[in-house]
C-alpha positions in Angstrom: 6.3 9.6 -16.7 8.8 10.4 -13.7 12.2 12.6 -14.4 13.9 9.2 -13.8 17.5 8.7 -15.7 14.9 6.9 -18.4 13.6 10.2 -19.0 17.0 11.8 -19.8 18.5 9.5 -21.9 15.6 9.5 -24.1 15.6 13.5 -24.4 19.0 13.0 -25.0 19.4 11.1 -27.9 17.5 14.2 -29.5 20.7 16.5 -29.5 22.3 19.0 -27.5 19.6 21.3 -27.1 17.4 18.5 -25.4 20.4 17.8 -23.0 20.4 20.8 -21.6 17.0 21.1 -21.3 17.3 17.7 -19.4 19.3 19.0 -16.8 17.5 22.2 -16.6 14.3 20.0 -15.3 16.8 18.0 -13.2 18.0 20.9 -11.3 14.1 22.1 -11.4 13.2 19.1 -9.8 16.3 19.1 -7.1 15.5 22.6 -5.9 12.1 22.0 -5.5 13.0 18.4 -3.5 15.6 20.0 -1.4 13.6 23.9 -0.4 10.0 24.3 -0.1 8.2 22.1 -2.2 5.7 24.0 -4.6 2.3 23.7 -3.9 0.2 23.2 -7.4 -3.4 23.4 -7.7 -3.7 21.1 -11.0 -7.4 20.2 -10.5 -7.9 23.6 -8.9 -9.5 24.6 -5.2 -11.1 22.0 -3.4 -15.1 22.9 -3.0 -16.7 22.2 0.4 -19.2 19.1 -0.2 -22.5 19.8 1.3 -22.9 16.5 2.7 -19.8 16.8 4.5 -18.1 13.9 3.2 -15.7 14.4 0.8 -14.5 17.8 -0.5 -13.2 17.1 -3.8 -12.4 19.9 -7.5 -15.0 21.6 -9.4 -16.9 19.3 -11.6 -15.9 16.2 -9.5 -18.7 13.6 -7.9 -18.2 10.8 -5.5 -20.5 8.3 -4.5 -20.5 6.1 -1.4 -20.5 2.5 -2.3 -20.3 0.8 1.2 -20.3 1.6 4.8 -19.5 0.0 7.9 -22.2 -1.2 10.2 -24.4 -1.8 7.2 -25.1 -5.2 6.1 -23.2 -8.1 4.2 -25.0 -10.5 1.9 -25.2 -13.0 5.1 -26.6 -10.3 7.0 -24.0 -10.2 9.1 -22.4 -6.3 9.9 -20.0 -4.8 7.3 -17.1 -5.1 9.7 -15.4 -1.7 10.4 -11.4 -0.3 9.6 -11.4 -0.1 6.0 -8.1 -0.2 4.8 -5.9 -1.2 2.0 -7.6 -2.4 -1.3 -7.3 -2.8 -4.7 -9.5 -3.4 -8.4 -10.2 -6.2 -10.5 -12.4 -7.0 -14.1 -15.3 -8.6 -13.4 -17.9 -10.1 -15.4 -20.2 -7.9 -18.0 -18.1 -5.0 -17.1 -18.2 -5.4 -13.0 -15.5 -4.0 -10.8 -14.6 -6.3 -8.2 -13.2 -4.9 -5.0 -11.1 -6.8 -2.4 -11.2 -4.6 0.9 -8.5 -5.2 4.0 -10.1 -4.9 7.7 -7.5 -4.1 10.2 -9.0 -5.4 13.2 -7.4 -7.1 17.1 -8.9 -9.8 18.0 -10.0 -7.1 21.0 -12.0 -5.1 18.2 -15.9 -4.9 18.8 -16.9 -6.2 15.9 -15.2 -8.7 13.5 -14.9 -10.2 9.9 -17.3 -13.2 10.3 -17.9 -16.9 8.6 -17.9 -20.0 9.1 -15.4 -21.8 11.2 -13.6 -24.0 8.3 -12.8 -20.3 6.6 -11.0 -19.0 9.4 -7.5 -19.5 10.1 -7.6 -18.3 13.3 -11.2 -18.9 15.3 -10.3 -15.8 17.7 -8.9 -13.5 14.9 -11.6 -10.5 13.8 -9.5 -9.4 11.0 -9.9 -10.2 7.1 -11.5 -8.9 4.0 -14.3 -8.6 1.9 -15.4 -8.4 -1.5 -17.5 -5.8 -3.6 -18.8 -6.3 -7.0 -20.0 -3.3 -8.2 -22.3 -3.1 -11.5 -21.5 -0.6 -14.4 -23.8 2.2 -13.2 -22.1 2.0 -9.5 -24.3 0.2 -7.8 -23.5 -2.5 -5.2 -24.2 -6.2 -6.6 -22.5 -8.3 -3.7 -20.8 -7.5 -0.2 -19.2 -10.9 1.0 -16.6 -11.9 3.3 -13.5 -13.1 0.9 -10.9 -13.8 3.9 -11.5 -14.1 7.7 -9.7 -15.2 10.9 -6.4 -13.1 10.5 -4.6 -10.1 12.6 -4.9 -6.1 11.8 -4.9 -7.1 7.9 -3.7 -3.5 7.0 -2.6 -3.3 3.3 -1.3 -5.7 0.4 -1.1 -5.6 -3.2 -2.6 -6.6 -6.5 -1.0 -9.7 -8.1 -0.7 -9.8 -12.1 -2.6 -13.0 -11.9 -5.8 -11.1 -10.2 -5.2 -12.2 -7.2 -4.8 -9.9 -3.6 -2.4 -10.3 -0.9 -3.5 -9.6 2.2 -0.9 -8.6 4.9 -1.2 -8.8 8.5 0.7 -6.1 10.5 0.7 -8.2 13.7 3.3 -10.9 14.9 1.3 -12.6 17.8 0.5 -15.8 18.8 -2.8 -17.3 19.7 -3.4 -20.3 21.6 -6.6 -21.8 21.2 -7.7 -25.1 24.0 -11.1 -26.2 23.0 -11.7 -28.0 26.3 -9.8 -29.5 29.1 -9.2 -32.3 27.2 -8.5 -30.9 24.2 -5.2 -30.2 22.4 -3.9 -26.9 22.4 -3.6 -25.2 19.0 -0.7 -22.6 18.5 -1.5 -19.9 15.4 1.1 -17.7 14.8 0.3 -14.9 12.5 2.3 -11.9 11.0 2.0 -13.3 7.2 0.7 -12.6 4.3 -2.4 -14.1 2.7 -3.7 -14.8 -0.7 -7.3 -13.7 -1.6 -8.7 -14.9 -5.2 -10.7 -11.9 -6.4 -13.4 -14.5 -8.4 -15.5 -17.0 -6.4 -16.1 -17.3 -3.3 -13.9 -17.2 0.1 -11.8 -20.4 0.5 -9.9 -21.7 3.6 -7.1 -19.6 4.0 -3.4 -20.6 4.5 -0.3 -18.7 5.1 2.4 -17.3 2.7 4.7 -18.8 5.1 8.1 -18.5 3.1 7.1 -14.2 2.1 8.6 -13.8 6.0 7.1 -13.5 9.4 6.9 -9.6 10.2 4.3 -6.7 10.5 3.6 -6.9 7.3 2.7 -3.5 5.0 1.7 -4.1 1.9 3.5 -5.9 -1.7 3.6 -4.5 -5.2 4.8 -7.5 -7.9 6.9 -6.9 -10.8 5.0 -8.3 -13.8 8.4 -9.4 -16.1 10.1 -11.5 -13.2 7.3 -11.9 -10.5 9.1 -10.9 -7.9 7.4 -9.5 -4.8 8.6 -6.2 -3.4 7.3 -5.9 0.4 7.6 -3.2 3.2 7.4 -3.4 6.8 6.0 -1.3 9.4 8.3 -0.7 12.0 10.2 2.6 13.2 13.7 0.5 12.0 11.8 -1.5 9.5 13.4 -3.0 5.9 12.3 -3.9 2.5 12.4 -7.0 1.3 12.1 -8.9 -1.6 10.7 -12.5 -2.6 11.6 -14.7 -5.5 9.0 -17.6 -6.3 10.1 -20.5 -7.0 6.5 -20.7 -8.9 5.5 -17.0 -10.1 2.0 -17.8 -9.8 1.9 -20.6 -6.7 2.9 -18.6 -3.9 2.5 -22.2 -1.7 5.5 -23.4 -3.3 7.8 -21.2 -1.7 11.0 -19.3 -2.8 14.0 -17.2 -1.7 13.3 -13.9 0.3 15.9 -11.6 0.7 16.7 -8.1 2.4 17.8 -4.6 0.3 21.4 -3.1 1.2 22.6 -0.3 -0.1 26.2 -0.5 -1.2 28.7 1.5 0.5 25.8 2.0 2.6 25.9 -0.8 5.5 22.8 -1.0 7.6 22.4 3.1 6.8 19.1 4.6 8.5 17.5 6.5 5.7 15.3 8.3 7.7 17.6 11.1 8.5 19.9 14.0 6.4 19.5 11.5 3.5 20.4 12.6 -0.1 17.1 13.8 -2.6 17.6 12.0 -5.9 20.4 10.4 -6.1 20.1 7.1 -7.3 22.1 4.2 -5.0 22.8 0.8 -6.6 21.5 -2.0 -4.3 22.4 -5.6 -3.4 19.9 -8.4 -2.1 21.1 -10.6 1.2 19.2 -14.1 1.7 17.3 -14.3 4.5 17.7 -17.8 6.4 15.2 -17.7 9.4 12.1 -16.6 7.4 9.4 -17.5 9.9 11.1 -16.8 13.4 9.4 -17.3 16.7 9.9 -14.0 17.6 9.5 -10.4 15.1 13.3 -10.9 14.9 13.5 -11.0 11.0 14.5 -7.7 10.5 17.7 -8.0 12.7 19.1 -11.0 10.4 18.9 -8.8 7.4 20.1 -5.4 9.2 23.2 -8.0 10.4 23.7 -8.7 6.7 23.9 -5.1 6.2 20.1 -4.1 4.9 19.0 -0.3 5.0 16.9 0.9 7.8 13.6 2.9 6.6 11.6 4.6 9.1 7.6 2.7 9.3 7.3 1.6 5.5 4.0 1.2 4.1 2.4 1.7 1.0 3.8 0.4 -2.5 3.3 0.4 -6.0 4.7 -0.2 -9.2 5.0 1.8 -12.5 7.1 1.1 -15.0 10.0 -0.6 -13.6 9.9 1.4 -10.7 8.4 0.7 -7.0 7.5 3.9 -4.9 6.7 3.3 -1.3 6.2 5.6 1.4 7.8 5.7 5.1 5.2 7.3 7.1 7.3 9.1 9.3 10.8 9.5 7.7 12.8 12.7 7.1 14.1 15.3 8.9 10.7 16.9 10.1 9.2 13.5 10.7 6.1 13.5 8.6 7.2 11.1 5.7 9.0 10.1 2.7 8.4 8.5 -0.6 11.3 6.1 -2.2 11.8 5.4 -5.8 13.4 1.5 -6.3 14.2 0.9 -10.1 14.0 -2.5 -10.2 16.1 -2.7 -14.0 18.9 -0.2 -13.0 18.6 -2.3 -9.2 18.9 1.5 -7.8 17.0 3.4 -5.1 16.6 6.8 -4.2 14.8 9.3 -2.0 12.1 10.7 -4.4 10.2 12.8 -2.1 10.1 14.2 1.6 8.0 16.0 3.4 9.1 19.2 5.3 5.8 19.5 6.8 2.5 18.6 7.7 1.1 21.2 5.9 2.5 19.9 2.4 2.5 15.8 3.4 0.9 14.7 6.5 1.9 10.5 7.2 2.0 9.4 3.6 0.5 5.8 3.7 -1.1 3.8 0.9 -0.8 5.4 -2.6 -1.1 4.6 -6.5 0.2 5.5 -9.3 -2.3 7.4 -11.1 -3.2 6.8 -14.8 -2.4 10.6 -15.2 1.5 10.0 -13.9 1.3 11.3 -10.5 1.4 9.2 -7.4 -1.9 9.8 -5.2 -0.9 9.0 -1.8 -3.2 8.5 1.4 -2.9 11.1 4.4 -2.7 9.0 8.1 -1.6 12.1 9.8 -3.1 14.3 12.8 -6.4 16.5 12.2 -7.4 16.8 8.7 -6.8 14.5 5.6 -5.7 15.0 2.4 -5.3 12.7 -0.8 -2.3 14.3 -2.0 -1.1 14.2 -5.5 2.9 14.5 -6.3 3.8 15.4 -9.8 7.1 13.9 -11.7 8.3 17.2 -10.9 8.1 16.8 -6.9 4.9 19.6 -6.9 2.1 18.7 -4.4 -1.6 19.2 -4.4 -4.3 18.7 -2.4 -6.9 16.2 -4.8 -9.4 15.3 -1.8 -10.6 16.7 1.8 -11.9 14.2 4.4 -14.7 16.2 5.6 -16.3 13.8 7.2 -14.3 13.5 10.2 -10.1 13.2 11.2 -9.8 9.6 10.1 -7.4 8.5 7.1 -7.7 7.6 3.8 -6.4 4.2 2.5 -7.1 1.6 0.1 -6.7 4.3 -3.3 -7.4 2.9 -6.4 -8.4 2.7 -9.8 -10.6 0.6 -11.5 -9.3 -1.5 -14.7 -11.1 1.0 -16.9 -9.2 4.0 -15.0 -12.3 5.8 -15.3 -12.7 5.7 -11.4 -11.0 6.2 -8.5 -11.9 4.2 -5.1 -10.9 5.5 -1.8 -11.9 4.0 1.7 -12.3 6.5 4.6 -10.5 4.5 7.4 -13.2 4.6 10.6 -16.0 4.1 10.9 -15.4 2.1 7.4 -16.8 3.9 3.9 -15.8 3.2 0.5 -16.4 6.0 -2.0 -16.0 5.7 -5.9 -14.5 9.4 -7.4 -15.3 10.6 -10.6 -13.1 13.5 -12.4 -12.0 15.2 -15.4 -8.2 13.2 -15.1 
């Protein structure tokens, strides 16, 4: 539970002791936001693995569950970049897994299928799907979603589903033949990957907005989609359904301002903890030619956040990081209360030795966001308490790439972390 304004109106209706005890962890919290944050070894020291893969606390195992350049079910390669990801319930007590590949179409290797799955023929991009057995074994490796651009995060729907986003806004144009017609794909959308069955011929979430897409986080009372963008003058957005649950039928997306606050750049000398009401502003031109989408809604007045990218949600409340906000340039976390329709700066990073490039994160079923490093030299999964302390949870010690994809599975028993290049997925055990 997070030192939100919840928090102290509940303490408060227990008298004037608990008041004051409120604001004494309030004005905790703000001296630790606004000095050096406090570093806290809650799981204790991290031990060096001897397999030089993963150094993780006393008493903690990991086991790697895929790796790129292995083989699929088709026998085709496990295509490389492992990125965002999330967990769903599977049958007899599976864990299915639904795995982003952010990959050009100039990457050496590519998510493959068959032609009628692929929205774009010369797109290497995609996902794939894991079903894991209950004693962490792998059942099934397939290809869930292929033919899209640098699909980089997304977000778990209520309804099981996953959104894949693609961070890339160009245009291919495919002519078969001389004779042939040619055939204009734009990309820079978002696309929807069932996490049962089998892959199905994808289509775009044209009316969620044509941008480099981040990743989405849904709130489960009104189904609204919350979605970030990564871009160094980048907004958040929002999108209403007109059909919760049929993301074809369209709906309204709109653009966060903060009042009294037009077009503000958040990325510099702003204010730690102090909750800002918010306004939404329709966007009209949802699928431009161009990556202009942003500019409509910073003409309407939307904030400015500086390369947004991970999100998720926890009671009411969205964090998502800007990789390379704040003053010292190495990242923020914002807190977006959905019921209160308020935002606020919840964390920032003076450093890269506390919080290298926050990127993907999760809310962990312990009540600390654990957030993915995509900094310079090593990388950390970094935990952040309620009480803004920081601690270092994981150690790539495999080699400089950066975590993404962190998750846990329905059971919260176990917590699954891709290791960005050259592509493994590891399953973590602990005493959480």
């Amino acid at each position: 539970m997070s030192l939100s304004r919840r928090n102290f109106i509940t303490l408060a209706g227990l008298g004037f002791s608990s008041i004051i005890a409120a604001n004494s962890l309030k004005n905790y919290y703000l001296r630790v936001a606004h000095g050096k944050p406090i570093n806290t070894n809650k799981f204790g020291q991290l031990i060096p693995d001897p397999n030089g893969i993963l150094d993780l606390p006393k008493g903690w195992k990991y086991k790697v569950i895929s790796h790129g350049g292995k083989s699929l079910d088709d026998g085709t390669i496990v295509p490389p970049a492992f990125d965002g990801m999330a967990a769903f319930p599977g049958k007899n007590k599976q864990i299915i897994l639904v795995r982003n590949h952010e990959l050009s179409p100039d990457s050496n290797y590519g998510v493959n299928t068959s032609p009628e799955y692929k929205y774009d023929p010369i797109a290497k991009g995609g996902t794939t799907t894991l079903i894991i057995n209950p004693d962490g074994t792998l059942n099934k490796e397939f290809v869930s979603l292929a033919g899209t651009n640098r699909n980089c995060a997304g977000g778990k729907t209520p309804w099981n589903s996953w959104i894949s986003c693609e961070e890339d806004t160009s245009i291919s144009t495919i002519k078969y033949s001389e004779d042939s017609e040619q055939i204009i794909k734009k990309h820079g959308y978002n696309f929807e990957v069932p996490s049962q069955g089998k892959i199905t011929p994808p289509h775009p979430l044209i009316q969620m907005g044509r941008f480099r897409h981040e990743a989405i986080a849904v709130d489960p009372k009104t189904g609204y989609i919350y979605q970030t963008e990564d871009q160094n003058d980048s907004c958040f957005y929002r999108f209403r359904p007109d059909q919760p649950q049929n993301l074809q039928a369209g709906g309204v997306l709109e653009a966060l301002v903060i009042e009294g606050m037009p077009k503000v750049d958040t990325s510099k000398n702003y204010p730690i903890n102090q909750p800002k009401s918010v306004q939404w502003v329709k966007l009209e031109t949802v699928d431009p030619d161009e990556d202009t989408l942003r500019y409509e809604a910073q003409q309407k007045g939307a904030a400015i956040f500086r390369r947004g990218e991970g999100i998720c949600f926890s009671n009411s409340e969205f964090y998502f990081t800007c990789t390379s906000g704040g003053n010292a340039e190495k990242g923020q976390i914002f807190r977006y209360n959905s019921t209160e329709e308020t935002i606020a700066l919840f964390a920032e990073s003076p450093g890269a030795e506390i919080l290298d490039y926050p990127d993907n994160l999760i809310m962990s079923p312990f009540g600390d966001l654990i957030v993915c490093e995509d900094g310079m030299g090593e990388q950390f999964l970094i935990g952040v308490t309620p009480e803004g302390q920081y601690y270092k949870l994981a150690r790539n010690a495999y080699n400089n790439s950066e975590f993404a994809g962190v998750c846990f599975a329905p059971d919260n028993r176990t917590m699954f972390v891709n290791i960005y290049s050259p592509g493994l997925t590891l399953a973590i055990s602990g005493n959480w």
